[in-house]
N, C-alpha and C positions, 0 to 999 in steps of 0.2 A: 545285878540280876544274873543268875547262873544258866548255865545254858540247857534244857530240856529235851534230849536227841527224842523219844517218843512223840512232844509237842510237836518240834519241829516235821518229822517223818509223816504224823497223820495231818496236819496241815497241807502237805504238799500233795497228798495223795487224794484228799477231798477238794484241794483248788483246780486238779488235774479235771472232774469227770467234767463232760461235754466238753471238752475239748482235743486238741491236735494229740495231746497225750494219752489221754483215752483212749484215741484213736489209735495209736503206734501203740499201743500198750507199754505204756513207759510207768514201771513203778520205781519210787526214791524208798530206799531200801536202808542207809546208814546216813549217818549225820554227826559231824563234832563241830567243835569251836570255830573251826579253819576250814570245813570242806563238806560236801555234800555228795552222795553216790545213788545213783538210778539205774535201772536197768531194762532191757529192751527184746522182746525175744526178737530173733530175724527167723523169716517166714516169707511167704509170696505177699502178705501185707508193704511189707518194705523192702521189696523187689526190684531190680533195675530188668530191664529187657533179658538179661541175660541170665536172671536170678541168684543173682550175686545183691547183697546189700546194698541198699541205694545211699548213696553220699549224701543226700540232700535228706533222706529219713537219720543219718549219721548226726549231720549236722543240728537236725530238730533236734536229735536226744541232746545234745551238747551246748543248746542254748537254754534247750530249756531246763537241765541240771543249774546250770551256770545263772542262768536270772532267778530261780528260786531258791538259789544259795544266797544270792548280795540280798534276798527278804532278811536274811538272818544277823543284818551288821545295820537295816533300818527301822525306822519304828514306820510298818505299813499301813497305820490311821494316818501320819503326817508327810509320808513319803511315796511316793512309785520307783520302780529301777525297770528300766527301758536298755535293752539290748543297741548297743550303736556299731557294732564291728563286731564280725565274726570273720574267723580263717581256719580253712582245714587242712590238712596233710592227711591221705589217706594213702594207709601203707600197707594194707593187707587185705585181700578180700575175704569174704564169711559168707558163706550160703546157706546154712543152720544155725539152728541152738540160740547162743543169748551173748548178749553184748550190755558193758558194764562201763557205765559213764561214770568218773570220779571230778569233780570240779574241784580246784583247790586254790585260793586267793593266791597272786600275787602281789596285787597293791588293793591295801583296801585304803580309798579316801573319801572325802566328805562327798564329794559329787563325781568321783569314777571309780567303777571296780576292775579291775583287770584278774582276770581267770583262764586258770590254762585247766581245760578238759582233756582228760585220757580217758580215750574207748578202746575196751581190752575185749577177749574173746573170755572163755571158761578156761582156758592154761593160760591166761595173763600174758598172753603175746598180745601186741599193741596194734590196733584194728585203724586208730583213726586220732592226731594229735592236734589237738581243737586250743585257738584263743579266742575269749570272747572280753571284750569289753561293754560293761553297764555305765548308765550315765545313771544318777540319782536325782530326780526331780520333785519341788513340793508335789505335793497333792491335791489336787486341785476338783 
């Protein structure tokens, strides 16, 4: 089966409404064989006290890039992928504009994904350098 980047893209963008992604306004933007990319505007929406990007709205963008990228290596009638470990490093702060979550496999296997997430600004200086690991479970 060949891989479908437009399937893929409006899939993720219709699975998002009523949800935390909606909410953050997180749209998935590109998509290929090995990786997935969403993006984020920052705003007082995802504000920390000091209005600087909040790490914890960082981190949602970068779990939830990251868990709707391993849909793309299961079949989602016979399988779920469940986030089990997340870790960030945040290296730069962002008070504006938009932030670009790219997910890209590190190990894909039968029951764990591991993905490492890069959040970049608009000039691709690096905002925030995320691991996430999925466990892949039947479906139940």
């Amino acid at each position: 089966m060949s891989f479908d980047k437009e399937k893929m893209l409006q899939w993720c963008n219709d699975w998002s409404k009523n949800t935390l992604m909606e909410t953050l306004e997180i749209k998935y933007v590109d998509a290929g064989e090995d990786f997935l990319v969403a993006t984020m505007p920052v705003n007082p929406r995802v504000h920390q006290p000091m209005g600087l990007l909040h790490g914890g709205a960082s981190v949602a963008l970068a779990e939830s890039v990251g868990s709707a990228a391993s849909i793309m290596f299961v079949n989602p009638e016979r399988q779920e992928v469940r986030g089990i470990e997340i870790s960030a490093n945040h290296l730069k702060s962002k008070k504006e504009g938009m932030v670009t979550a790219t997910a890209k496999i590190i190990h894909k296997g039968a029951s764990i994904h591991l993905w490492e997430i890069r959040i970049a600004d608009e000039n691709d200086k690096l905002i925030s350098l995320c691991k996430l690991t999925n466990m892949i479970l039947p479906r139940r």
